[in-house]
N, C-alpha and C positions, 0 to 999 in steps of 0.2 A: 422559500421557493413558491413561485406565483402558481396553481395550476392553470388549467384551460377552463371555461366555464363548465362546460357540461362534464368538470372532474370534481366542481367544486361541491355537488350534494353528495358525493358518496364521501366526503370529509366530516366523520363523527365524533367529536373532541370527547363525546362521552363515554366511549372506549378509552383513550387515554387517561379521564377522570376516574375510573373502574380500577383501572391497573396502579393508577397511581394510591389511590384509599387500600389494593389489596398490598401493595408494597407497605403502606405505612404500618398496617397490620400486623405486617411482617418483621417490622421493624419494632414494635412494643412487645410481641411472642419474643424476638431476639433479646428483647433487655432482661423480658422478665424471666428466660429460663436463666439469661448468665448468671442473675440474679440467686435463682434457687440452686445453679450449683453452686455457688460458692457457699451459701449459706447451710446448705449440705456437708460441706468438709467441715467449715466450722466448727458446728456444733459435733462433729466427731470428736474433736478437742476436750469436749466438756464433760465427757466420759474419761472415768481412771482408767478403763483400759485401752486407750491409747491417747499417749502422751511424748513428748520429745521430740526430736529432732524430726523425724519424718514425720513427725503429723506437723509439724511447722513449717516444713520444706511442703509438704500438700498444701498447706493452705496459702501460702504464699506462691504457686502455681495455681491456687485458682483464683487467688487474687487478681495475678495476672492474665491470666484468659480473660477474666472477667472485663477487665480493664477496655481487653482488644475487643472483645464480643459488643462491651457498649461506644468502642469506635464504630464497631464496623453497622451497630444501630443508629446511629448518628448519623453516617451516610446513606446508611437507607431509606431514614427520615428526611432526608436533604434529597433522596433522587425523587421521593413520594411529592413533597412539595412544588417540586421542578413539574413532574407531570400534571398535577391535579392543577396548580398554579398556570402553567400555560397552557393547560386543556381550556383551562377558562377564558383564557385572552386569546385564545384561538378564536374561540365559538365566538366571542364579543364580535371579532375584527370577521367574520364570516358572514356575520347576520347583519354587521353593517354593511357590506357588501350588495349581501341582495336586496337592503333596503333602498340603494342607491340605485339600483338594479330596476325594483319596482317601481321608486317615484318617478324615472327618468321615463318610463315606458306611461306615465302618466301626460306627459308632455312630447309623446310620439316617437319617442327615442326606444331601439331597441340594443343591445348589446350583446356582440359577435361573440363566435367563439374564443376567438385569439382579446380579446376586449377591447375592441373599438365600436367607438357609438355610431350609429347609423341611424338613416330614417328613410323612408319611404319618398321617391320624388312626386311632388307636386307643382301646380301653377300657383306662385306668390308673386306680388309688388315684391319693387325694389324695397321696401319700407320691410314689409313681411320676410323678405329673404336676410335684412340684415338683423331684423329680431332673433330668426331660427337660428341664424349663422350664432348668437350671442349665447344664445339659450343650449346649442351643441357643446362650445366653448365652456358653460359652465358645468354640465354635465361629465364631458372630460374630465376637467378638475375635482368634480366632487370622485369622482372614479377611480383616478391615480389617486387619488389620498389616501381612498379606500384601500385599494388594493397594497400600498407602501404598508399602511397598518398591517394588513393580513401577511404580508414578508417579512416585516421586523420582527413581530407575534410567530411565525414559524421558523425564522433564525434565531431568538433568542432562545426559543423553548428549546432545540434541538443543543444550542451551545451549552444551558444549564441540564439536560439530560446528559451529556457529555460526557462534563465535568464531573456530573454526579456519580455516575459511572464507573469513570477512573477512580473516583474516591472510593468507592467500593470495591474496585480488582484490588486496590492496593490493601484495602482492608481485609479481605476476604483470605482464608486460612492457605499455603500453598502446599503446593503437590505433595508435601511431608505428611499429608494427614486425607492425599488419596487411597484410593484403594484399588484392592484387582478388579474391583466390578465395574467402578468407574472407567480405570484402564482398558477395560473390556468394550464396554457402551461407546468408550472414543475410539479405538480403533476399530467398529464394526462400520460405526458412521464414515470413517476413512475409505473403509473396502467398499462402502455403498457409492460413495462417492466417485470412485472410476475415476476419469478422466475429467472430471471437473468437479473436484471436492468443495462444497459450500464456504464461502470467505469466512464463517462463521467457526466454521470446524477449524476450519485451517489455522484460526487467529488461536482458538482454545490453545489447541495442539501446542502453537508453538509457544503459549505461555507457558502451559503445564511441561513442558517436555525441560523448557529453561530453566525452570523451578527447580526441577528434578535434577538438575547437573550436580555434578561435584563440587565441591568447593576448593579455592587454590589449595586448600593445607592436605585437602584429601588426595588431590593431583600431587603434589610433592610426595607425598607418601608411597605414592605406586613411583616415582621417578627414582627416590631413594632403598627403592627393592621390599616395602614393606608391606601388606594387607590393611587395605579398607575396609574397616568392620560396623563401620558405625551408619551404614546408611541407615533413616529408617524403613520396616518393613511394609510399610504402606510404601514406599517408594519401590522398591522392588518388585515387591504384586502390580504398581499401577505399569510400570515399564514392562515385564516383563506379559501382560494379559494385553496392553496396548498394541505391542510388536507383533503379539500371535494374532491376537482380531485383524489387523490390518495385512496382517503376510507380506509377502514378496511383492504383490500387484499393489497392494495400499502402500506399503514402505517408499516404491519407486518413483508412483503418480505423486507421493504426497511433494518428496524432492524434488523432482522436476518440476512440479507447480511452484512451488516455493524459488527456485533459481531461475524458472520465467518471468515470474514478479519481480527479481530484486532481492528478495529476501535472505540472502546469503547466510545470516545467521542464525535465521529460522531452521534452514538447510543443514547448516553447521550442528546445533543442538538438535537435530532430528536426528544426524550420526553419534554423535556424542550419547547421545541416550542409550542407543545400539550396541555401542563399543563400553558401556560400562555394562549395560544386563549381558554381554557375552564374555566378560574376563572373570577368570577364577581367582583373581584376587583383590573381589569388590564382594564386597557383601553387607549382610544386616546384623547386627548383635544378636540376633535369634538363631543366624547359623544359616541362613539361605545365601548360598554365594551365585555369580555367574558365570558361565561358560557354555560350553557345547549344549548343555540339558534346556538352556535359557535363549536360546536362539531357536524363532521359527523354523516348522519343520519344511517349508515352502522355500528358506531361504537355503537350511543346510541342505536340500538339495542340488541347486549349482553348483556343487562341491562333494555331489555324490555321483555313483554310478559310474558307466561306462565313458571316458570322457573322449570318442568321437563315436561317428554311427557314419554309414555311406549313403551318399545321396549321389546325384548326377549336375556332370557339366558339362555344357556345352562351349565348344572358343568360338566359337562363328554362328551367325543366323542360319546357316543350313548346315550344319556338321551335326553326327548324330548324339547323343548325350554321352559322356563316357564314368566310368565309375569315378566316384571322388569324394573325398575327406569332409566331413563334417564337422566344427568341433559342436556339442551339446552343450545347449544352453548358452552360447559365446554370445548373443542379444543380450539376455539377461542377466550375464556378465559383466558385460562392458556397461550397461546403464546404473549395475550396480555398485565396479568399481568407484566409477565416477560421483554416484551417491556417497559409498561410505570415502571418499578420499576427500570429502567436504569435512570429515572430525577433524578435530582439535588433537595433532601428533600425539600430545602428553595424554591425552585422555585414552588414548590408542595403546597404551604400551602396554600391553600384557591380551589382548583383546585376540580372543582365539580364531576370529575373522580372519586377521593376519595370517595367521600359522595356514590357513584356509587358502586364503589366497594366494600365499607365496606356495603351497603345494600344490595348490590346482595348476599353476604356471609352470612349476615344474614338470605335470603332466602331459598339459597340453605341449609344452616347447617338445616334449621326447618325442610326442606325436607327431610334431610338425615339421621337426627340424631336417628332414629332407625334402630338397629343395625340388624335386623329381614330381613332387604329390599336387597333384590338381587338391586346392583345398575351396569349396562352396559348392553350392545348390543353386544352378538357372530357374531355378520352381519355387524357392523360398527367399523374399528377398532377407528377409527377417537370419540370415544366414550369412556369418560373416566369412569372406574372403580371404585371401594370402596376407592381403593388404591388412584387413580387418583383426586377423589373428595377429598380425605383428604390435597391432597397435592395442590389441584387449592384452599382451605379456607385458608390454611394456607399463604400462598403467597400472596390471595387475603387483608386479614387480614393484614399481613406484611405490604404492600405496600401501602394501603386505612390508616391505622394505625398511621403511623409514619406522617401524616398530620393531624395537633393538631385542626388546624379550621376545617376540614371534622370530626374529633372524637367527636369536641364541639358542632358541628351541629347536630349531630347522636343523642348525649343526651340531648343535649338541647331543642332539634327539634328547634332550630331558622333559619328562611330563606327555610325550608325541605316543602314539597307539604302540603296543606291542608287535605289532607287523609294520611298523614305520621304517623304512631305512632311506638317510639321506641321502645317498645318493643319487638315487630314483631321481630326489628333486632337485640339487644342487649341480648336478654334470649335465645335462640337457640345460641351464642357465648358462653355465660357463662355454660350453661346445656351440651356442646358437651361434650362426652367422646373424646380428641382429642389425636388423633398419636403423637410422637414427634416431637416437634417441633410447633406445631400450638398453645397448652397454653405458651408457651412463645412470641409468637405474640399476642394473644390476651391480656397479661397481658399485651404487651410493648404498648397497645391502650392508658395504664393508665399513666405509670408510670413516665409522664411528669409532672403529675397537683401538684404532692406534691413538686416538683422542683419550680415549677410555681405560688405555692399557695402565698409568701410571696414577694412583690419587696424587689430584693437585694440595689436597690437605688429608694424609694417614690420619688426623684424629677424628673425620668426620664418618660417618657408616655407611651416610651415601654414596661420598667417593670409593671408600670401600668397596661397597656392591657392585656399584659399578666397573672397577678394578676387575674384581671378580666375574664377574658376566663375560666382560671384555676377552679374557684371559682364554674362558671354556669356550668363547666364541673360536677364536683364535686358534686352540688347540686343534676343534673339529675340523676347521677349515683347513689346518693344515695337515692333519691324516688324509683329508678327503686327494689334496694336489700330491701327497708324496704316494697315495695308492693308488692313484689312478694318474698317474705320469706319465704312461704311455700313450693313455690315450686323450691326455692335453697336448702332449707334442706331435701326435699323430691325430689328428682330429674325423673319427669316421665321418667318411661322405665328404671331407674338403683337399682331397688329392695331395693327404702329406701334408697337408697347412699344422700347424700350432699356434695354440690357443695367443701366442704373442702376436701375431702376426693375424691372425682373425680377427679377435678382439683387445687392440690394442692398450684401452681405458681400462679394461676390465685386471688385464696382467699388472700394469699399473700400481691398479688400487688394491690389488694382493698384496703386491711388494710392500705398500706403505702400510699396508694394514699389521704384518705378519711382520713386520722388520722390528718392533719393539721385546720380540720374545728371543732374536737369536740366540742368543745366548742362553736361553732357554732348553734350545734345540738340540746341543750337546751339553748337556748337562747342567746347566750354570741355575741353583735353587732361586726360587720367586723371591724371595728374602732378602737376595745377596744381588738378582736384579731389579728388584723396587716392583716386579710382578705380581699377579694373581690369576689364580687358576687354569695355567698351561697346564694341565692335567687331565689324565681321563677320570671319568665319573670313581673309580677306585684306587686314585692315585697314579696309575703307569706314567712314566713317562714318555717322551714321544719317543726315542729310540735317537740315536746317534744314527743308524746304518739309514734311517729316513729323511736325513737331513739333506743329502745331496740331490737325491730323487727330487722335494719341491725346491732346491735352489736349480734344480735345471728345468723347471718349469718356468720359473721367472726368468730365468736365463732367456727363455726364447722369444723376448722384448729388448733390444740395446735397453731404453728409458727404464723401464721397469729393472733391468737387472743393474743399470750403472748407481743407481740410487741406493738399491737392495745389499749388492757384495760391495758396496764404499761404509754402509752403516755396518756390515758386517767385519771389516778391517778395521771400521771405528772399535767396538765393541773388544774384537780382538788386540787392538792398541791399550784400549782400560785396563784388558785382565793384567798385562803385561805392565802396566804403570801400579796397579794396586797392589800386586807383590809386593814392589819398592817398599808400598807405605807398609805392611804388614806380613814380609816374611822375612824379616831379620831373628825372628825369636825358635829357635831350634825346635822347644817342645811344639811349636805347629806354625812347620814354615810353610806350607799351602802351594805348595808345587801344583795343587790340582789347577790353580789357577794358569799355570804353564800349559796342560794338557787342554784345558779351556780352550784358551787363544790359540794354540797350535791344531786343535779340532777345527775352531771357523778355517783358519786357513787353508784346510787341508778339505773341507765342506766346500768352500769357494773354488778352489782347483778342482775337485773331481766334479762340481756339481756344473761346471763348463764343461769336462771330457762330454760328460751324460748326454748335453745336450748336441756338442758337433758328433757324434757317435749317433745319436737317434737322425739328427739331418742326412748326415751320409747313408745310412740308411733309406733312405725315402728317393726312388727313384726320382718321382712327380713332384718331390719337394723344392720349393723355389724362394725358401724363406729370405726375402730383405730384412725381417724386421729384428732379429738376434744379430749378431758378431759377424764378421767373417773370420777370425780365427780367437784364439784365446790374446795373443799379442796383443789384438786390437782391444779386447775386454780390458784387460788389464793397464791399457793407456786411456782408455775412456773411465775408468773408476777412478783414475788419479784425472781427470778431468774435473769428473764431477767435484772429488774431494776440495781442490784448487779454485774450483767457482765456488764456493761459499757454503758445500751442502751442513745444515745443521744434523750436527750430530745428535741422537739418542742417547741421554745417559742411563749405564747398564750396570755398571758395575759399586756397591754399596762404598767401597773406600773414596773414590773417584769421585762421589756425589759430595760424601761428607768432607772430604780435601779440601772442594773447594778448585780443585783444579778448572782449569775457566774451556770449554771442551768449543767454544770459538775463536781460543786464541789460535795466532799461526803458528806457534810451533807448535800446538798439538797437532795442526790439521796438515802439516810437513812432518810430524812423523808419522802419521796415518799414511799417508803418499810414498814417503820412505817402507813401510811394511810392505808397500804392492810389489809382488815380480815387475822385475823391467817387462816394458813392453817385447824385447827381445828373444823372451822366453816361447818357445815352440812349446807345444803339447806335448804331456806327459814327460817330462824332464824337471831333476830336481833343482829345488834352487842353489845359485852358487853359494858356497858354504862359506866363503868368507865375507859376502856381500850379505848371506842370510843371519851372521852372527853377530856384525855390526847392528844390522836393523834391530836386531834383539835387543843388544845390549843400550842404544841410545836408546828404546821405550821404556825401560828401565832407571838408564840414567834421567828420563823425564820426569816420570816420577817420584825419585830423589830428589831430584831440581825445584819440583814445586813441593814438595815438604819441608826444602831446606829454603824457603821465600824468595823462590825463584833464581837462585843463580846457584853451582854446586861449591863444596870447599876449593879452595887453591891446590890445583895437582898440577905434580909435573907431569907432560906428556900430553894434559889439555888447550896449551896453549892456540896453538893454531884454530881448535874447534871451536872458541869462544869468540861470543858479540862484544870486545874489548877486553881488558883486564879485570881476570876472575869474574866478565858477566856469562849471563846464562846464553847457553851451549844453542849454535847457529842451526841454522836449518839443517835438514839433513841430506836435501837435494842440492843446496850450498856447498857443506862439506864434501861434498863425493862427487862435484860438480867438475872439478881438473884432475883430472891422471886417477879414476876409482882406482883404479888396480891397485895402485900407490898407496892413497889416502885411505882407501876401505880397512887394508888389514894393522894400520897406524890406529883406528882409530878403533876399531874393536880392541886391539891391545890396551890402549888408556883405559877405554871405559871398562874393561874386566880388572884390571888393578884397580881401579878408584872404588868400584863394586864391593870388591872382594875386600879394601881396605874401612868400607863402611859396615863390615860388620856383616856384610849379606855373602858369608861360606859358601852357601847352599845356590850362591847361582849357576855353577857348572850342572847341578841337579834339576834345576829349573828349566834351565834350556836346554836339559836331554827332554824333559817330559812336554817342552813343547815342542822339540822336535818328533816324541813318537806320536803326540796328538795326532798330528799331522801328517807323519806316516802310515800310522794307521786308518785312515781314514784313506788314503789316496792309494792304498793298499785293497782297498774292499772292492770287489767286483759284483757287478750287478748281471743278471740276464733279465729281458724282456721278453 
């Protein structure tokens, strides 16, 4: 860089030659301590009493320090050089300058500030005027020479300080061997720094904050449900005194600077740093872990206290102000979500922030969610509005969200305060009438468990855990819809609406979430469906009588419930095929498994009465988005079945069979199990058309244990796809004259049953028939 003349005396290369002789200094103090410690442990060695392995394993650690310590003097001596070296070629290419400067002013030339030669006008001959003209000419030239010297000489020097530089960050020890006081000193410079923190700080920061992340093995380990203990405690003190020096105002300004630059990742590992010193299951081998105690008391404020306050609004320039809702703190909210939703998901997973977040959202929506309430302040702009609160839930939701251990704890309540109760924050999510955008946040709270519900590999612990999470997720969630059903299918403040029909996305992603456990639901053990931990904290189970309560909550979405009660008659089709394979043996012929499948079925029927029962109730109800009668439920689940839906596999025989659960004729007689669409409400099934359907999910089962086609009987002829192949559809068979065909064909398949050895199937299909009776038996009040 060229300066201007009159910048060029205050240029003293002998400052840089200062700095560079105290850096080299620096650099021989560096060698010679590495130097003495290592020769310190050494000679420990040469003492009997201490000898062995760990005084070997010591000196081969200061070996190795030593090693780095005379790298990182190497490059110190390399940046010492760079200064004192081009301090000199500075000063040279300066003085030649003003040499050029002086002699030219000897020859009447004077030289501008910007550096152009000039002179004074005078009266010359043509002769004189073409000397001067020659005499400017060379002046110029000796000038730009000059000055090219003095440019090369200030960009070279700056490019070998540079380098030098770099060679020394990279040498130089990282954040693993900060401290809290360090941590402290940086984050004060942060909060000093307001609104325009020094590039200098900023750069530190985001080196030191990067240093300090995790590493992939230590993120696997929080992903696989296990504790990080190995941080070191230098790391812990530096993050932990950094966050508190800087607070809430430094944390937010440092982000927002950093994503005005570009700096995404600096941004990124500025959360990331956050989201580990606030999880309780990160910590140091000394036993300092993080959480709530490790998070500024600046920031666990936005997630304290009262969470609105009243202020005033005005709707017009001349109207008078009127009372109105405030949410607190919802600026420094929403700048904050926005900050911490820059982490790194996986580094987020256990991060009490979450837990934080998705409660406060909880709060606020309970606050908000009537739509009656003037919400902002005409006096504050700093004050977010209807608009503004929809869009700080949904964000907050987002962000709080997609951390699966902060969603498990939300409905679990495991590890959540003693005064905690979900519902507080899960029912005002679910009941919001929400803007765009925000029911697709809150359904994406769910729609990890049904992912998560089955390990893709039982020998691994990760899938395990995760298994397990999944499972207690799922449990909660589904106490929360079967005890509070009334008031999802009657939603206060929306005239009779349910929750199907409000939040469409949301019902949805229930169904999908919760549809892996049915058979859970009435009893069916985790073991026997490939599950984990549909359970409460002390083993309970969910209850059979709460089963119907959430299937009529899904119910009051067509989409959501035609998905839901089709996996539900899937699962119901398995129990009924699994017998085949394993209740021919007396001492335990497993008839429960009859009571199983005739519970869904009997869950599926009543949990439709529940919901056209709650509709007809609701004067102002005007619900499109459920059924218009059961008829129609029951021909749109054999819709679904008949378009291709994949089934869930639930039941332990069924898996290991081998049974293929996308062939067609499984998924015809899952459609075969459904009431005709003909069926009115509350009437039983026809008993010969329901005994048939029994007996061919049965004979399936046999069919595919016996490789796919059953033995030669008489009586089956007609039902088979050719000679002795395996047995036609079932909406095939029963396709001309049922009346006829139906009770021909329950007769075959009860002798072919009965001659295979399976006595106990009149037993079996009493006990799915009281499954099912009993269930459709049970009476509810609201």
């Amino acid at each position: 860089m060229i300066p201007r003349r009159s910048q060029l005396h205050v240029w003293n290369p002998r400052d840089l030659t200062l700095a560079g002789e105290e850096i080299g200094r620096t650099a021989e103090d560096t060698r010679s301590r590495a130097e003495d410690v290592y020769r310190v442990v050494a000679d420990l060695g040469l003492h009997d009493d201490w000898r062995g392995p760990s005084q070997a394993a010591a000196e081969q650690r200061a070996n190795t320090e030593r090693t780095e310590f005379r790298r990182l003097a190497d490059d110190l001596e390399d940046l010492s050089t760079a200064l004192v070296g081009g301090a000199d070629r500075l000063g040279h290419a300066r003085d030649y300058v003003a040499t050029v400067i002086d002699k030219a002013a000897t020859d009447g030339f004077t030289v501008s500030d910007d550096w152009q030669i000039v002179s004074q006008p005078r009266t010359m001959s043509d002769a004189e005027a073409a000397e001067h003209a020659d005499l400017m000419e060379y002046w110029r030239s000796q000038l730009d020479g000059a000055l090219t010297e003095l440019d090369n000489a200030d960009r070279d020097m700056a490019t070998a300080i540079r380098d030098a530089l770099g060679a020394v960050a990279a040498s130089a020890p990282a954040s693993a061997g900060l401290s809290g006081h360090e941590g402290t000193a940086l984050g004060e410079q942060v909060a000093r720094g307001g609104p325009d923190i020094p590039q200098d700080v900023r750069d530190r920061v985001a080196r030191e904050i990067a240093a300090a992340g995790l590493t992939p093995e230590q993120v696997r380990t929080l992903a696989d449900g296990g504790k990080v203990t190995d941080v070191p405690q230098g790391t812990m003190d530096f993050l932990q005194q950094f966050y508190t020096a800087a607070g809430k105002d430094g944390f937010l300004a440092l982000s927002e600077q950093y994503s005005e630059n570009g700096r995404t990742e600096a941004a990124s590992a500025l959360s990331n740093g956050l989201a580990v010193v606030s999880n309780y299951n990160v910590g140091s081998a000394a036993g300092d872990v993080g959480g709530q105690s490790h998070i500024p008391e600046s920031l666990r404020g936005l997630f304290e206290g009262p969470v609105t306050s009243t202020g005033n609004l005005t709707k017009g320039a001349h109207d008078a102000p009127q009372p109105s809702t405030v949410v607190n703190n919802g600026h420094d909210l929403a700048r904050f979500t926005k900050a911490f939703g820059l982490a790194d998901p996986a580094v987020q997973q256990g991060s009490e922030l979450s837990e934080n977040l998705l409660s406060r959202a909880g709060e606020i929506a309970s606050a908000t969610n009537d739509k009656s309430l003037l919400i902002g302040d005409s006096f504050d702009h700093n004050v977010l509005g209807r608009d503004g609160v929809d869009t700080l839930l949904q964000d907050m939701v987002g962000v709080g969200g997609r951390d699966h251990v902060a969603v498990h704890n939300i409905l679990s309540g495991e590890g959540m305060p003693t005064d905690y109760n979900r519902d507080d924050v899960v029912m005002p999510l679910l009941q919001r009438d929400w803007a765009e955008g925000g029911e697709q946040n809150v359904a994406g709270m769910f729609d990890w468990i049904a992912d998560d519900a089955r390990p893709a590999d039982p020998s691994d612990p990760g899938e395990i855990y995760r298994s397990q999470q999944a499972g207690e997720s799922a449990f909660g969630l589904a106490q929360i819809l079967a005890a509070k059903d009334a008031e999802l299918l009657d939603i206060p403040g929306m005239k009779g609406q349910a929750i199907g029909e409000v939040n469409p996305e949301i019902t949805q992603a229930l169904g999908t979430s919760l549809a892996p456990y049915i058979g859970n639901m009435v009893g069916v053990p985790g073991d026997f469906a490939g599950t984990s931990g549909f359970a409460s904290p002390t083993g309970g189970e969910f209850g059979l009588e709460n089963a119907p309560r959430l299937f009529s909550v899904i119910d009051s979405n067509a989409d959501a419930a035609g998905y839901f009660n089709a996996q539900a008659f899937g699962m119901s089709a398995q129990l009924e095929q699994a017998w085949a394979l394993e209740g021919r043996t007396l001492q335990m012929p497993h008839y429960e498994y009859g009571s199983w499948a005739g519970s869904i079925q009997g869950v599926v029927d009543k949990g439709f009465d529940l919901e056209f029962a709650d509709r007809a109730g609701d004067e102002s109800s005007n619900n499109t988005a459920g059924f218009e009668s059961k008829g129609i439920a029951y021909d749109t689940i054999r819709t679904v079945v008949s378009k291709g839906v994949e089934f869930i596999p639930g039941a332990g025989p069924i898996i290991s069979s081998g049974i293929d659960l996308g062939d067609p004729a499984f998924k015809s007689a899952v459609m075969g199990a459904v009431p005709d669409g003909t069926v009115q409400p509350n009437t039983q099934f026809g008993e010969d058309s329901l005994l048939a359907k029994q007996y061919y999910q049965i004979a399936l089962g046999l069919q595919a244990a016996n490789g796919g086609s059953l033995e030669p009987y008489i009586g089956l002829e007609d039902f088979r796809d050719g000679v002795n192949g395996p047995l036609l559809p079932y909406d095939e068979i029963v396709s001309d004259r049922p009346s006829f065909t139906t009770p021909l064909l329950s007769s075959s398949l009860a002798g072919y049953i009965t001659e295979a050895g399976f006595t106990g199937v009149g037993e079996f299909v009493d006990a799915m028939n009281a499954g099912r009776e009993q269930v459709q038996g049970m009476e509810f009040g609201r």
